[in-house]
N, C-alpha and C positions, 0 to 999 in steps of 0.2 A: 709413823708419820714423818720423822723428819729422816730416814731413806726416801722414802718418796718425795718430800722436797727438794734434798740433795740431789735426787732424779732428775727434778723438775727444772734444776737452776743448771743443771749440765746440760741438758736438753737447750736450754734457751741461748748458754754459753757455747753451745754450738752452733747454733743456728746463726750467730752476729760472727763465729770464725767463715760461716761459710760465705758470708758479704766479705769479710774481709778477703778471704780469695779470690772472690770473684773481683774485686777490686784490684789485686793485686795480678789477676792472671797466673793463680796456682791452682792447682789439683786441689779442691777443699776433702778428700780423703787424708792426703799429706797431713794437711795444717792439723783437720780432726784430730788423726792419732796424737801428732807432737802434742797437742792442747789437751787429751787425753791424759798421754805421760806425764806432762808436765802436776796435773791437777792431782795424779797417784803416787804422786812423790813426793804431797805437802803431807806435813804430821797432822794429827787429831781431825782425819774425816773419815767417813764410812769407808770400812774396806767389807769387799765383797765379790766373789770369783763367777766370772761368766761360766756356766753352766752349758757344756760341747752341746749338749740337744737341742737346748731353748737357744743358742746362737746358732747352728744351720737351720732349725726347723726358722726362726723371726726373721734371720736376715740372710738367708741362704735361698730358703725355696720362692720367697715372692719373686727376688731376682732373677731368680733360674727360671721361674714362670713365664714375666714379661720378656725376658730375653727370647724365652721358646716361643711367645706369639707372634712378636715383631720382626724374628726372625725370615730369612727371604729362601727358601727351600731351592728357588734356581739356585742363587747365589752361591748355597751350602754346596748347590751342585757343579758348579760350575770351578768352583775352588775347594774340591775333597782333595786333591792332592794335600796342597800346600795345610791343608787344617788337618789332616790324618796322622798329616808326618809329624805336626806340633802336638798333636792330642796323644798320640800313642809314641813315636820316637823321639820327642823332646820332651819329656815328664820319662822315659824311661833313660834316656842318657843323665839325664839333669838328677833325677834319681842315685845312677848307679855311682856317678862321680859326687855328691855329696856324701854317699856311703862309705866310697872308699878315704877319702878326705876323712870324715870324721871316724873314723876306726884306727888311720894314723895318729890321728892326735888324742886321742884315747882306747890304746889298745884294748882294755879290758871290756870293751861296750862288745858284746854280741854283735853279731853282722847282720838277724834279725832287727835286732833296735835300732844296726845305722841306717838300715835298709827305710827303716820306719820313716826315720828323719828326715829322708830323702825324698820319700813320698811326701810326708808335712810341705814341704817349702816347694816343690816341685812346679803346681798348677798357677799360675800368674788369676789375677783377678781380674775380672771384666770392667768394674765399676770404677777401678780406679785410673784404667789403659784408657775408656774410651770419655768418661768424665776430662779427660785432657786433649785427647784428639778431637775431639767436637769443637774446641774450641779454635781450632786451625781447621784449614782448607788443607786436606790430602785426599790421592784416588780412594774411589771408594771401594776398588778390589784390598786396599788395605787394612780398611776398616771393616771390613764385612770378614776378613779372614780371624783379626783379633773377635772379632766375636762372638763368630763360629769356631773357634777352637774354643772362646769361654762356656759354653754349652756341655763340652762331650771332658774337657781335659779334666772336668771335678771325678770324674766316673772313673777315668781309669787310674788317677792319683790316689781313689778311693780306693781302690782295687787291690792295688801294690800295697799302699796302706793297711789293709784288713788283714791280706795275708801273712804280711811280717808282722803285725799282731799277735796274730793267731799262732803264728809258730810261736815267737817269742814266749807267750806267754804259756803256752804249750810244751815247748821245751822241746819240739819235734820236729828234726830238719825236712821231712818229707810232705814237701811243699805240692805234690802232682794232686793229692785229693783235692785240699782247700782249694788250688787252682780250678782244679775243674770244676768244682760247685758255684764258684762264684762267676766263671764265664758262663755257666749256663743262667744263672740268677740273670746276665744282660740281657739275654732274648728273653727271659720269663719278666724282667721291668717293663719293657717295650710293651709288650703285651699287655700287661695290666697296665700301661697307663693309656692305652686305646681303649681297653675296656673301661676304663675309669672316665674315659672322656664319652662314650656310649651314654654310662650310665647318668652323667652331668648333664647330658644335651634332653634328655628325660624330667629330668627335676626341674631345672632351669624353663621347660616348656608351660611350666604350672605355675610360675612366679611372674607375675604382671608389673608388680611394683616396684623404682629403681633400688628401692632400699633396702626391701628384703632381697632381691637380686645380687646387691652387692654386695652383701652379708653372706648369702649362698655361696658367691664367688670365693670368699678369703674362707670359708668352710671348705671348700670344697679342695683348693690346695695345700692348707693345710693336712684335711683328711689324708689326700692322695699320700701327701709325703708319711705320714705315721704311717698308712696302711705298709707303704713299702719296708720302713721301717720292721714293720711287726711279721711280716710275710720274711725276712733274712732278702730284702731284691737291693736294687740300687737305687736308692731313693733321686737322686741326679737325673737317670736315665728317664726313670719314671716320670717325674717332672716335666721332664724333655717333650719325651712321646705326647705325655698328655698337653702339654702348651700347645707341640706343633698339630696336634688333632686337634685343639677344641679353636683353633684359629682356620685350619681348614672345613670344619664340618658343622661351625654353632656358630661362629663368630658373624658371619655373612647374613645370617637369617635373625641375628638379635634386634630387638626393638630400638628404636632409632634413641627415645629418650634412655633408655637404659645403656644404649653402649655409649653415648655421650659423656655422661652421669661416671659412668664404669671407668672409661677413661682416665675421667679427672682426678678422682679416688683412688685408681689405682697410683697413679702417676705421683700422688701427694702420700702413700701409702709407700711406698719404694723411697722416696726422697727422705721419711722419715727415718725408717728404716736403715737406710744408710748412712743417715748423722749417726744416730744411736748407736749404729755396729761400731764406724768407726772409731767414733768416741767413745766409747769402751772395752775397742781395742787395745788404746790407749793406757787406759784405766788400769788395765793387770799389768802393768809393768810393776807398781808401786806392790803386790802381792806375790810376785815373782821374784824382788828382790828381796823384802826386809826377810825372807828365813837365811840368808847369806851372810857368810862371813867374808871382810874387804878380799881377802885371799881369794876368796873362791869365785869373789862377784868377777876380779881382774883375770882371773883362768878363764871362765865363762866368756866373758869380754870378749878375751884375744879367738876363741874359738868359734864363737858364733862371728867375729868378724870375716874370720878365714872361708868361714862354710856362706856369710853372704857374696865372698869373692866369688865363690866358686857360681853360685848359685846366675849371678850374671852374665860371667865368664861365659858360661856353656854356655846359655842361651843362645849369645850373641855368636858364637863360635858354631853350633850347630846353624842356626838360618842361616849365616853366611856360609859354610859349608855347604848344605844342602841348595841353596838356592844357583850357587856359584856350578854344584852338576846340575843344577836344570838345566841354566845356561847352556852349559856343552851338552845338551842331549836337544837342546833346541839346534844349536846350530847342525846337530850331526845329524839329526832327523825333521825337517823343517816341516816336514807333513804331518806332524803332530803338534804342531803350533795351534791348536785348540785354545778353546779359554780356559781350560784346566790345565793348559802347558804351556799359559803365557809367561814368555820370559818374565822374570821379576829383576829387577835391577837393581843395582847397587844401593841407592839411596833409600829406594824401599825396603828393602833385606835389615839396612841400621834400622828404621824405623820401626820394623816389626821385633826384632831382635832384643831392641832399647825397651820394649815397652811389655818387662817382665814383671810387675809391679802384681806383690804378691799382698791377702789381704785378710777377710773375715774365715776363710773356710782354711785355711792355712794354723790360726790363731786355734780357731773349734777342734779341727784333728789335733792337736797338740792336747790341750786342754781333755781329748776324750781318750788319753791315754787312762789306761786303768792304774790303780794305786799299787804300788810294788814293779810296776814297770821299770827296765833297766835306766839307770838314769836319768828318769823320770825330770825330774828337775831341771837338767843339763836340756835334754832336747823342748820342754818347753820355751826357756831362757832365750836360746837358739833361734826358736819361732820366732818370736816374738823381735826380734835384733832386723831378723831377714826380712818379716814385715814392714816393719817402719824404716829398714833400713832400705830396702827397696823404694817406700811412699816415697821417700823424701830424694835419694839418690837420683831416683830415674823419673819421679813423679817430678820433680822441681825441673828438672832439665831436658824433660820428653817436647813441651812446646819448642823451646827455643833451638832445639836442634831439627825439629819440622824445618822450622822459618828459615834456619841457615841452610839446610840441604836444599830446602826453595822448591821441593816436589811438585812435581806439576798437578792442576785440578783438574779432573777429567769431567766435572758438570754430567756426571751418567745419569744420577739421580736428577738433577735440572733437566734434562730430556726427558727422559723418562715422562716425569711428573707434566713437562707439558705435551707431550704425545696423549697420554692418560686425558689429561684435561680436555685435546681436542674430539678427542674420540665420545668422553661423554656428551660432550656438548651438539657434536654429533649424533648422537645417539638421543637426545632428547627433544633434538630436531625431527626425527625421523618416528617419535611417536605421535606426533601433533599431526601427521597426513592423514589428510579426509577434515581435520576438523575445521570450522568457516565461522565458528564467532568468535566476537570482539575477545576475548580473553586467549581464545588461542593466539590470535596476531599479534594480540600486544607481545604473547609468548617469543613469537616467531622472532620480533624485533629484538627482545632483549637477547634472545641468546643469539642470534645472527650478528650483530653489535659484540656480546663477548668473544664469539668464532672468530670475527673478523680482526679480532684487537689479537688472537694468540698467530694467525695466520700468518700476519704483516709483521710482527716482532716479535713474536716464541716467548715473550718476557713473563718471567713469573710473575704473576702477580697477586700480592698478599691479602685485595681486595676479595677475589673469589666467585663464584656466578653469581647474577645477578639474584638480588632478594626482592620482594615486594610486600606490601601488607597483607595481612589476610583477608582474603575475600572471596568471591564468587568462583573465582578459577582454580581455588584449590585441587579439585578435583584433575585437571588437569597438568596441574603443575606438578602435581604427585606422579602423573603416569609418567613425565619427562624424568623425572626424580629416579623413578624405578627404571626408567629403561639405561638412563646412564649408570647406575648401580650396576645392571648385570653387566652392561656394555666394559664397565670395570673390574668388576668376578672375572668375566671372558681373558682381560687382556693379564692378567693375575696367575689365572689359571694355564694360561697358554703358555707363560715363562716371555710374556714380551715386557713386563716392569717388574721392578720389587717389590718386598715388600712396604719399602719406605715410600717411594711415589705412590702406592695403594692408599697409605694409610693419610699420606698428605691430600690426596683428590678427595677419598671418603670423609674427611675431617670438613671438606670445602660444601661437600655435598649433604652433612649433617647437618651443619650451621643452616644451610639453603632451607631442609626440609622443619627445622626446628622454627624459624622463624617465620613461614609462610603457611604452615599448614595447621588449621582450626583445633585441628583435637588438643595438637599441644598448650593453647590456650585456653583450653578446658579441661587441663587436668592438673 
């Protein structure tokens, strides 16, 4: 009972850190952790080690879930360059140069284990890049690239990770078997997390109710990730698959109060989740240190500082590298100025570069080294430095170097969302032909009046189609309701908006359908 107090009071003690950042215009991951460490480093309280499974299975896979629905599948397409080369050649340069760093400064570590390290710190965090970028205006090809590389870079950091495990712990340089199994294990995820969204889209058809719904829902991704788990797959990839399926193949036909419902839930479901990870993040500093002698804490020190230089360094050295030859393969070949070969420019390059901040899934791979592991100690310590030393380094200084570079706002998602809007509204015009009573006119007028207000001045507006009470035109109002839905499926599926402007119109058009239409008032 009083661990679970002391649960309760850190819970609550994060949730007033995260007003205070918001307050202050920080990364509330940043403050988390330090409020974390700070709280694991006082004497006479519960000490207690986060456990690698139950931290990616609590605060790993919900993420990776909602990232895979929200995600914009044009987008991913549109920008596989620039995410491929961060997902697979920036986690393996980032990689090989912490490896060889840390084998310098401790010869005697296996190159299995530094290999290991390398992978640890490698993959940047999504939650704590984009919990800062939101809060600035930048393009949104920059924000859609951080990610789309945070989606795919857990899988192959995992990858790299497993293997030099495996050896390690094996003792056996012949790394071609383990490779190939586990590359095959990626197309064999993919696969079962389509079949796992098949067999979801089945269940889920049987359940009416938002609550047992949404209880199926957090059943069901946790399922997935154990099943991959227990199958030797990649539990990442699987996640992946299944998110970006059960968004194109369930999500669109779910009942209107339930994906409402589903939404909010989830959305306070994630938010919790990420105080709690980061906040005890934190928390293992104070268990990481006290088996240390001052000696060995100040050796550690200096060496996890060296491997968070490095860990930056490359980042920023690789995009500007690579971005710097797009450049010149633009200007040499200007017929491939495609939007997968849109120059990327200087200021965008820092931006993407800067925003390496590494975080929960970094902390777990550390922590799921096995016991007897080569310096076991050493490469957690390590972690755990590069985390917060990133939160804080690059999380504290990621805004205000937006605001200085001064990046232009390309408003794509502002368009977007109102082309979407006019199109339904359009669309919902075009189902009322033929009808000639009073409720359909009344129709005609409110939404010819919305059409008219987006036509004259494109202006977003937060108010949204028009609502009315419930009454005799529901019936009507509904078919308007459903023909702007597909009219929006249509423009979604076509690759003419994201998935962001989707989910902003749908959002507009839930509320409409929620508020006017009878059943919901009867149940």
């Amino acid at each position: 009972m009083d661990l679970f107090a002391f649960l309760v009071a850190l819970l609550v003690g994060a949730v007033f850190l995260t007003r205070v950042a918001a307050k202050l215009s920080m990364p509330y991951p940043a403050l988390l952790a330090l409020g974390g460490a700070a709280v694991g480093l006082l004497p006479n309280i519960p000490r207690f080690e986060l456990d690698s499974q139950f931290a990616l299975l609590v605060f790993v896979a919900p993420a990776l879930f909602i990232a895979a629905c929200e995600v914009s599948p044009r987008d991913l397409k549109d920008n596989r360059l620039p995410i491929v080369t961060l997902v697979v050649a920036a986690v393996a340069v980032t990689t090989a140069a912490v490896a060889m760093v840390f084998h310098s400064l401790e010869p005697q570590v296996p190159w299995a284990a530094a290999i290991a390290l390398g992978a640890i710190v490698s993959p940047p965090d999504a939650v704590a890049a984009t919990a800062v970028l939101r809060q600035v205006r930048i393009p949104h090809r920059i924000l859609q690239i951080l990610e789309g590389e945070s989606l795919f870079n857990d899988a192959s950091a995992l990858l790299i990770f497993s293997i030099a495990v495996r050896v390690a712990t094996q003792g056996s340089d012949d790394i071609a078997p383990v490779a190939f199994a586990y590359v095959l294990s990626i197309f064999a995820s993919v696969v079962a997390g389509l079949a796992c969204v098949w067999l979801c889209v089945r269940l889920v058809a049987f359940v009416r109710d938002p609550a047992s719904s949404i209880v199926l829902q957090f059943c069901a991704v946790l399922g997935v990730w154990m099943l991959a788990e227990k199958l030797d797959l990649s539990p990442v990839l699987t996640i992946v698959a299944f998110g970006i399926g059960l968004m194109r193949f369930a999500v669109p036909g779910t009942d209107t109060v339930i994906r409402v419902q589903s939404r909010w839930v989830w959305r306070t479901a994630i938010f919790f989740t990420n105080v709690l990870g980061f906040t005890l993040l934190g928390f293992q500093l104070g268990p990481l240190l006290s088996p240390l002698t001052p000696a060995e804490r100040s050796h550690y020190l200096v060496v996890a500082l060296i491997v968070l230089a490095t860990v930056i360094l490359v980042r920023l050295a690789w995009v500007l590298t690579f971005n710097t030859a797009l450049r010149s393969t633009y200007r040499a070949f200007p017929s491939r100025a495609n939007r997968m070969f849109l120059r990327p420019s200087l200021r965008g390059s820092l931006v993407v570069g800067w925003s390496g901040m590494r975080g929960v899934l970094t902390l777990a791979a550390a922590l799921a080294l096995p016991a007897g592991f080569p310096e076991r100690e050493l490469i957690q310590f390590v972690a755990f430095v590069v985390v917060l030393g990133t939160l804080l380094a690059q999380g504290l200084t990621l805004a205000p170097l937006v605001r200085i570079l001064r990046l232009p706002n390309d408003n794509q998602v502002d368009a977007e969302t109102a082309f979407a809007r006019r199109k339904a509204l359009e669309a919902g015009l075009q189902a009322l032909e033929g009808e000639t009573s009073a409720y359909a006119d009344a129709l005609r007028i409110e939404y010819n009046a919305a059409l008219a207000r987006w036509n004259d001045t494109g202006a977003l507006l937060a108010s949204g189609l028009p609502t009315m009470e419930a009454s005799e035109h529901d019936l009507l109002h509904q078919r308007t309701v459903t023909a702007s839905r597909q009219a929006l499926a249509k423009l979604l599926t076509n690759g003419q908006i994201g998935t962001e402007a989707y989910f902003r119109v749908e959002e507009v058009l839930d509320r409409t359908e929620l508020y006017t239409s009878r059943s919901v008032f009867r149940s």
